[in-house]
N, CA, C, O and CB atoms as a CASP TS submission, in Angstrom:
PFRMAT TS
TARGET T0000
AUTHOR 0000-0000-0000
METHOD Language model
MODEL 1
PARENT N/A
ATOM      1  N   UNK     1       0.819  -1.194   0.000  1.00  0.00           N
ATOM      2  CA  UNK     1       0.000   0.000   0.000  1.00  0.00           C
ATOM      3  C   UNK     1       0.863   1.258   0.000  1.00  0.00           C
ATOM      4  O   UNK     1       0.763   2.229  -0.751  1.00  0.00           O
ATOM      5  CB  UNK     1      -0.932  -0.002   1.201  1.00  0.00           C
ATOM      6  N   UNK     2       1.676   1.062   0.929  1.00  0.00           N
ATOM      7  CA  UNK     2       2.269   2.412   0.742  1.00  0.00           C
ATOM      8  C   UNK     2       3.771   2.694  -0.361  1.00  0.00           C
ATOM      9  O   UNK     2       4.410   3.746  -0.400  1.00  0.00           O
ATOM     10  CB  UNK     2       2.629   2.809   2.315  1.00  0.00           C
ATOM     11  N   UNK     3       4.057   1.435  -1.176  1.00  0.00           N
ATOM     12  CA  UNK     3       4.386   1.755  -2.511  1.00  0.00           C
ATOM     13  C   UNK     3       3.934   2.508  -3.766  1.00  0.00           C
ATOM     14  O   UNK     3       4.313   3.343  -4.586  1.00  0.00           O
ATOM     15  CB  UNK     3       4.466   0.938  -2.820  1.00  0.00           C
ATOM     16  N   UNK     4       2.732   1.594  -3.380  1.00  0.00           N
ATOM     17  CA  UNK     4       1.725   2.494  -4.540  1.00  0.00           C
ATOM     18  C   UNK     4       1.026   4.035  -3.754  1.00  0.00           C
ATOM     19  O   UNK     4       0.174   4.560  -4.470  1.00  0.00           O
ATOM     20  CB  UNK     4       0.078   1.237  -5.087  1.00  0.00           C
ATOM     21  N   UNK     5       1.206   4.527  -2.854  1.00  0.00           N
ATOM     22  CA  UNK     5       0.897   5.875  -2.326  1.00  0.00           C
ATOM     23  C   UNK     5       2.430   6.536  -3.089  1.00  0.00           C
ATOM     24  O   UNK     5       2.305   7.362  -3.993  1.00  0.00           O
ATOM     25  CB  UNK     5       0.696   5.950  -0.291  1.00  0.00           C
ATOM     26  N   UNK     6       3.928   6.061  -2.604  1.00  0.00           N
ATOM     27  CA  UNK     6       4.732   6.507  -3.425  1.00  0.00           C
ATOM     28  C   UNK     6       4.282   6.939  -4.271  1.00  0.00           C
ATOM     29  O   UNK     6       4.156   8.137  -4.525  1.00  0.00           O
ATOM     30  CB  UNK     6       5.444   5.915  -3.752  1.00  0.00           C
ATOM     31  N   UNK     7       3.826   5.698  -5.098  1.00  0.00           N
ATOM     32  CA  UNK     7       4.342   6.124  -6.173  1.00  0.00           C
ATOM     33  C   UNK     7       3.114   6.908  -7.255  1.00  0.00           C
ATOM     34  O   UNK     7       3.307   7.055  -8.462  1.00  0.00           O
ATOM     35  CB  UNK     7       5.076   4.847  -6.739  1.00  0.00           C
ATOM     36  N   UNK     8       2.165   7.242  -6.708  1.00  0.00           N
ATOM     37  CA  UNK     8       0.790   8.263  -6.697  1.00  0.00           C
ATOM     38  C   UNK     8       1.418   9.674  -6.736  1.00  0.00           C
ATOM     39  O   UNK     8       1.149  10.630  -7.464  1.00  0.00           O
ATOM     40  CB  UNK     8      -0.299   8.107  -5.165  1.00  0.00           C
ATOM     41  N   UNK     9       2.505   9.513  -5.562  1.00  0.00           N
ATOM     42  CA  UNK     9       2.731  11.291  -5.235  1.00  0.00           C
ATOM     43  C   UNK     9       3.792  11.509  -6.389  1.00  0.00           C
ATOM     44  O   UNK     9       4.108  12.693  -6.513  1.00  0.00           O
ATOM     45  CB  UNK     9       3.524  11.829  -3.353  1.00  0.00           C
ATOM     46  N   UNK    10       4.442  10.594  -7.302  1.00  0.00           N
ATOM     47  CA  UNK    10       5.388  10.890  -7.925  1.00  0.00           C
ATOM     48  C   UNK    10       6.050  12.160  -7.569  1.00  0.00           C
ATOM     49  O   UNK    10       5.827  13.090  -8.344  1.00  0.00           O
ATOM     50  CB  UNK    10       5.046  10.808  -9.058  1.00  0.00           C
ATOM     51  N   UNK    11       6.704  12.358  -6.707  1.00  0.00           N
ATOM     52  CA  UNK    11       8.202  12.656  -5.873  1.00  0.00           C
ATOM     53  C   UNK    11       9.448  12.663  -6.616  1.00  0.00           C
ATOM     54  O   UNK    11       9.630  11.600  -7.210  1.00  0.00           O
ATOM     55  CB  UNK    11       8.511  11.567  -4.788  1.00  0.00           C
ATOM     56  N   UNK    12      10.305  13.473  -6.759  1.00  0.00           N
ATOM     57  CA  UNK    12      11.654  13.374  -7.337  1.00  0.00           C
ATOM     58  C   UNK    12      12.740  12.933  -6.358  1.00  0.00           C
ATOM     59  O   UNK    12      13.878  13.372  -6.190  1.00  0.00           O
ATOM     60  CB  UNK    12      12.038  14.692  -7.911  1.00  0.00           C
ATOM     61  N   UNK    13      12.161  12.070  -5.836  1.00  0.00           N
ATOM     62  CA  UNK    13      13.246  11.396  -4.674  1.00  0.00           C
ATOM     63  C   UNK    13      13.027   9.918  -4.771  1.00  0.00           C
ATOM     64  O   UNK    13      11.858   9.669  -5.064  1.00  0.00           O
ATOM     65  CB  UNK    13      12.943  11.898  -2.942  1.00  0.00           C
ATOM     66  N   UNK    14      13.710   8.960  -4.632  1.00  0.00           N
ATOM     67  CA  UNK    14      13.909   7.498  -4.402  1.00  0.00           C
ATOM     68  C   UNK    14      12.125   6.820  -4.270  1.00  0.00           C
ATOM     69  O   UNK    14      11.389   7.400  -3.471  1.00  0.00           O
ATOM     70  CB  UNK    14      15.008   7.288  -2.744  1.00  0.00           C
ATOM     71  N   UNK    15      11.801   6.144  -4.725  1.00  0.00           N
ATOM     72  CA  UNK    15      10.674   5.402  -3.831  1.00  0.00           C
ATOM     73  C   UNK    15      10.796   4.776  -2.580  1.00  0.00           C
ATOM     74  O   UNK    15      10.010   4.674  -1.638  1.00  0.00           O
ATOM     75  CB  UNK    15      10.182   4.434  -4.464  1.00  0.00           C
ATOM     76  N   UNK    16      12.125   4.313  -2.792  1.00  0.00           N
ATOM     77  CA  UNK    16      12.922   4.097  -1.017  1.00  0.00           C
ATOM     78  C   UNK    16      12.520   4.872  -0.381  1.00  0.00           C
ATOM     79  O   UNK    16      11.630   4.586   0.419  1.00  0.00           O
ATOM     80  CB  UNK    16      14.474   4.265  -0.661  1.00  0.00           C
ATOM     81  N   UNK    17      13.178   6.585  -0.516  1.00  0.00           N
ATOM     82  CA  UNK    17      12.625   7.157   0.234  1.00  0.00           C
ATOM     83  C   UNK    17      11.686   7.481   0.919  1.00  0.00           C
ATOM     84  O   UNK    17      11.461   7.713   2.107  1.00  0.00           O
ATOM     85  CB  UNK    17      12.732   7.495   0.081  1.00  0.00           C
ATOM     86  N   UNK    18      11.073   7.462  -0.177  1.00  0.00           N
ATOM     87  CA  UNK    18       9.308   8.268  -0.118  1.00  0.00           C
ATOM     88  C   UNK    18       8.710   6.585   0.861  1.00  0.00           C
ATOM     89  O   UNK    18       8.461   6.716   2.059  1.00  0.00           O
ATOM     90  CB  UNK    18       8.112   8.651  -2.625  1.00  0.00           C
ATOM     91  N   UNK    19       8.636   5.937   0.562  1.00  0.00           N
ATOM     92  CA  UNK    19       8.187   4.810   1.283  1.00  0.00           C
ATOM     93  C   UNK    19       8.833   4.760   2.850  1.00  0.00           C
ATOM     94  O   UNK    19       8.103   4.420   3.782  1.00  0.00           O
ATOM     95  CB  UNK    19       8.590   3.516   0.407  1.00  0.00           C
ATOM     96  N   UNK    20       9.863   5.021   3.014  1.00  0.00           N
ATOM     97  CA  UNK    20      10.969   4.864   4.796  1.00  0.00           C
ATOM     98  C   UNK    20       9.995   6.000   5.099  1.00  0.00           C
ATOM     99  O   UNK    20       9.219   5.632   5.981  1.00  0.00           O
ATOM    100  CB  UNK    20      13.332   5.367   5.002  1.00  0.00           C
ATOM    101  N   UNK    21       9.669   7.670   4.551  1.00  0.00           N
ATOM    102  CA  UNK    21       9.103   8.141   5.143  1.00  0.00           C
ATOM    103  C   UNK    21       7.961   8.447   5.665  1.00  0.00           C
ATOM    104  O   UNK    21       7.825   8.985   6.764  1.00  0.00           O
ATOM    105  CB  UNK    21       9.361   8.465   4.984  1.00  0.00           C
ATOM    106  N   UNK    22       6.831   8.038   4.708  1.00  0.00           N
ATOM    107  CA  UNK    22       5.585   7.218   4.542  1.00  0.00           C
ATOM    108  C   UNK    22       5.636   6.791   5.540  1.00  0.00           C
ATOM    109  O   UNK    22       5.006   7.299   6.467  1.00  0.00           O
ATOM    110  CB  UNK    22       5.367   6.265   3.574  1.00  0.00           C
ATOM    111  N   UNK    23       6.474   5.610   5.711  1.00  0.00           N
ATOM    112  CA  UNK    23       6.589   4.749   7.219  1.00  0.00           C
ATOM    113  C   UNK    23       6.670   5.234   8.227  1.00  0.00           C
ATOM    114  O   UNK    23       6.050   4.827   9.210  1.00  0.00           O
ATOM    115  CB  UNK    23       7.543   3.995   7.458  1.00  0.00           C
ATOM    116  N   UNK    24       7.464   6.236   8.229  1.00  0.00           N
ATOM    117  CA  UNK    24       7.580   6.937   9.695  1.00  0.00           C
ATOM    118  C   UNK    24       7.031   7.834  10.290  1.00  0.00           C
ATOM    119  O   UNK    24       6.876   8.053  11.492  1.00  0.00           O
ATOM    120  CB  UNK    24       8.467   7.359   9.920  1.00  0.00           C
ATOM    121  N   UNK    25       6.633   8.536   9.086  1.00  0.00           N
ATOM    122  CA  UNK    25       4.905   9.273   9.496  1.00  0.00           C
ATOM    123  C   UNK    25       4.005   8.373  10.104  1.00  0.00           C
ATOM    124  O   UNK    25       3.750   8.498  11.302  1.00  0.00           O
ATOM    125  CB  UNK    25       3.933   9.780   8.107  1.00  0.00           C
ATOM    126  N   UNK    26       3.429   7.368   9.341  1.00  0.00           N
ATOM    127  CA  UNK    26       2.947   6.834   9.661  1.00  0.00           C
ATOM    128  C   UNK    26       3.100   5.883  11.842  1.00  0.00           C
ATOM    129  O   UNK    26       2.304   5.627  12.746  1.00  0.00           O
ATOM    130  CB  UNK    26       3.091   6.403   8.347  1.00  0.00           C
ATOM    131  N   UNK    27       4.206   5.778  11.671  1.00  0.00           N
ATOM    132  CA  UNK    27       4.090   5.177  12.773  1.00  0.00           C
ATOM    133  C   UNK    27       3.871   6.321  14.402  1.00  0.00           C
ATOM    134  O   UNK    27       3.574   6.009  15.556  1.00  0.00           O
ATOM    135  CB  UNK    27       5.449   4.247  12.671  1.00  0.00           C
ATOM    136  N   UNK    28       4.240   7.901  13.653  1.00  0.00           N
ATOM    137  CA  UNK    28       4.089   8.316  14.338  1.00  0.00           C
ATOM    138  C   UNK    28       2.616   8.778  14.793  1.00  0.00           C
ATOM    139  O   UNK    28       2.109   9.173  15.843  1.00  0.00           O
ATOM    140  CB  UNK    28       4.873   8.850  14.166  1.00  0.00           C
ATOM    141  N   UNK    29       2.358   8.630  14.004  1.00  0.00           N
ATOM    142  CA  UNK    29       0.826   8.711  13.979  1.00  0.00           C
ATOM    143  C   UNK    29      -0.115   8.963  15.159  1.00  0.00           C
ATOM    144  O   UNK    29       0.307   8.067  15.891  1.00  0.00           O
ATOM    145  CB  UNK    29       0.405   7.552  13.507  1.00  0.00           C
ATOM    146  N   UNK    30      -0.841   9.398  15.684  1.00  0.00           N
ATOM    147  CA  UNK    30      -1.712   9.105  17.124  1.00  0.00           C
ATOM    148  C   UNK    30      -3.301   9.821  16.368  1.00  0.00           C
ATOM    149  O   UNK    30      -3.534  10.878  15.783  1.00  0.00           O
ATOM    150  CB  UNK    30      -0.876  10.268  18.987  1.00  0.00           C
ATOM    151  N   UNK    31      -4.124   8.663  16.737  1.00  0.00           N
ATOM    152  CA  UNK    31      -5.618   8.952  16.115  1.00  0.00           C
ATOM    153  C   UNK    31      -6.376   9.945  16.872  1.00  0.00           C
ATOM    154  O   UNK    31      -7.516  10.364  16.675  1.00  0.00           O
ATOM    155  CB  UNK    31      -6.544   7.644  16.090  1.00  0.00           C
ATOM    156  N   UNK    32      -5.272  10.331  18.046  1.00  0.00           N
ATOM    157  CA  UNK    32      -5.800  11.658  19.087  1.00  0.00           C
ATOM    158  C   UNK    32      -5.699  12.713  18.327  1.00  0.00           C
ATOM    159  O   UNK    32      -6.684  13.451  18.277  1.00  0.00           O
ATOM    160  CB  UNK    32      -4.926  12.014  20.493  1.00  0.00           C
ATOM    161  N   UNK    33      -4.561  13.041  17.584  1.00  0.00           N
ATOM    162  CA  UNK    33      -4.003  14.194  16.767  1.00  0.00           C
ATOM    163  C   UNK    33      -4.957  14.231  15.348  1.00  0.00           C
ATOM    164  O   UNK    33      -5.234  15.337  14.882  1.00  0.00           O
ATOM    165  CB  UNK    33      -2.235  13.914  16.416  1.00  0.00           C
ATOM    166  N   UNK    34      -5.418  13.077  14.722  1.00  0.00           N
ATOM    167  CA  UNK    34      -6.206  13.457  13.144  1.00  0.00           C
ATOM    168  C   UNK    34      -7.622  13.638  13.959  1.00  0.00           C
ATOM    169  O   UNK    34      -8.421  14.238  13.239  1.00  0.00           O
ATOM    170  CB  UNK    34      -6.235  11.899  11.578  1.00  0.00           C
ATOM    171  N   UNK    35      -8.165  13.309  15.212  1.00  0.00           N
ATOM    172  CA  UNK    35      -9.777  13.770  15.698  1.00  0.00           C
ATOM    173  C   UNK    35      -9.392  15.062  15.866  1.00  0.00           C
ATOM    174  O   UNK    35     -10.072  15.812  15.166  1.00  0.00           O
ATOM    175  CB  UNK    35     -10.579  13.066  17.199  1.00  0.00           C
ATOM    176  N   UNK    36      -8.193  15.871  16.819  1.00  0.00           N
ATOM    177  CA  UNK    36      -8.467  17.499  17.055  1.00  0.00           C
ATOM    178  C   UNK    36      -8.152  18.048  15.878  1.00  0.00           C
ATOM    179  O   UNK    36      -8.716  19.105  15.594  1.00  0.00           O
ATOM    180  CB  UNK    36      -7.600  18.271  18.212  1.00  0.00           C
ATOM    181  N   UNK    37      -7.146  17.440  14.886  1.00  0.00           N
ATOM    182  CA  UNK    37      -7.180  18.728  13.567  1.00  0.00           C
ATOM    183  C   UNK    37      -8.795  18.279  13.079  1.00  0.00           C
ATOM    184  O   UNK    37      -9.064  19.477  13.165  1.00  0.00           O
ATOM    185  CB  UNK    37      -5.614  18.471  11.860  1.00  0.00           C
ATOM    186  N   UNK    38      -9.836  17.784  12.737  1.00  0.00           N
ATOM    187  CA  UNK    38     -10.879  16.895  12.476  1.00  0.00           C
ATOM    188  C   UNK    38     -11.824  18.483  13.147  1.00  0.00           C
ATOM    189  O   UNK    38     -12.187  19.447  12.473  1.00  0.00           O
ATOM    190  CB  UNK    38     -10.856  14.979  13.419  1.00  0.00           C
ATOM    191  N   UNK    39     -11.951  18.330  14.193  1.00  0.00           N
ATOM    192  CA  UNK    39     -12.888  19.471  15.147  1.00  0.00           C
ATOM    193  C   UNK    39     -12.371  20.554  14.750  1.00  0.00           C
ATOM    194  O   UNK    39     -13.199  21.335  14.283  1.00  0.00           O
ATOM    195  CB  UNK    39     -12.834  19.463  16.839  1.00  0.00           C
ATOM    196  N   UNK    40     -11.051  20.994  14.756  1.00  0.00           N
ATOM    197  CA  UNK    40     -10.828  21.897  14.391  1.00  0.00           C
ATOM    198  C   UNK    40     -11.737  22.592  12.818  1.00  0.00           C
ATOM    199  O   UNK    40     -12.736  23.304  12.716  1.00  0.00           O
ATOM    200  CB  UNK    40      -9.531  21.635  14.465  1.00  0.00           C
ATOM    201  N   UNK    41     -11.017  22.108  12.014  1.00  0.00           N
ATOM    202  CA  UNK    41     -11.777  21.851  10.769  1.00  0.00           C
ATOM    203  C   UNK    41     -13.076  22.224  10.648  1.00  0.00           C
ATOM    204  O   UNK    41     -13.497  23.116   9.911  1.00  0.00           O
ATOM    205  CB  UNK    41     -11.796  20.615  10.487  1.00  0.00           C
ATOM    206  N   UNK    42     -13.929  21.294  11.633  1.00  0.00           N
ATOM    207  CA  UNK    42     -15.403  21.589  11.357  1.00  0.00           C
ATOM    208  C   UNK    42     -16.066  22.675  12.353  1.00  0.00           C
ATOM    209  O   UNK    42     -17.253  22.989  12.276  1.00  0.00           O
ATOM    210  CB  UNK    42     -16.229  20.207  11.481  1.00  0.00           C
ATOM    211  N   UNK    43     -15.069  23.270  13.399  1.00  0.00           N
ATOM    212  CA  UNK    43     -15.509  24.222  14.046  1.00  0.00           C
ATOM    213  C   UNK    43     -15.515  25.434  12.606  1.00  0.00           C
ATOM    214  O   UNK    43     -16.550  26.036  12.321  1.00  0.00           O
ATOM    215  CB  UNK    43     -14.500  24.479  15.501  1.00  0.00           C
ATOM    216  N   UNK    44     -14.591  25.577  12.049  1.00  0.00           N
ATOM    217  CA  UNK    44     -14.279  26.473  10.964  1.00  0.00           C
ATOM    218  C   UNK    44     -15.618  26.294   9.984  1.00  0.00           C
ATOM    219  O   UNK    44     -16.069  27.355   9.554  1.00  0.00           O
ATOM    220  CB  UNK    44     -12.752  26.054  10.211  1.00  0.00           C
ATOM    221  N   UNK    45     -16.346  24.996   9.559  1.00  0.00           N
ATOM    222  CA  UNK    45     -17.571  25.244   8.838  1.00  0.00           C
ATOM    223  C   UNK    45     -18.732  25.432   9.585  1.00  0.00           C
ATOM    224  O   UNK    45     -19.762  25.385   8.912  1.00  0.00           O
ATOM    225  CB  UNK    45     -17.825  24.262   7.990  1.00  0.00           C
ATOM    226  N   UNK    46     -18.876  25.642  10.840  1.00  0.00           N
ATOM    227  CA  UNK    46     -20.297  26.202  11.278  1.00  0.00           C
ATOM    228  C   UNK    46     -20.513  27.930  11.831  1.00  0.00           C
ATOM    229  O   UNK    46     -21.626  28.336  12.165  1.00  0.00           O
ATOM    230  CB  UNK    46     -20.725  25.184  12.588  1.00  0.00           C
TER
END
């Protein structure tokens, strides 16, 4: 999956790359942080 996200963003850097970092975004991840940008967001459409 996240080869083919690579390789979607077509990037002028390695797919290595783009994939190690993919990864490490990813792991940093916390589903606490995408709900408050989320509220945030929809405080802005009402």
């Amino acid at each position: 999956l996240l080869s083919e996200i690579s390789r979607a963003l077509k990037e002028k850097i390695s797919l290595k790359k783009t994939i190690d970092r993919l990864s490490r975004n990813l792991k940093n991840f916390d589903n606490k942080d995408f709900k408050s940008q989320n509220i945030e967001i929809l405080k802005g459409l009402v």
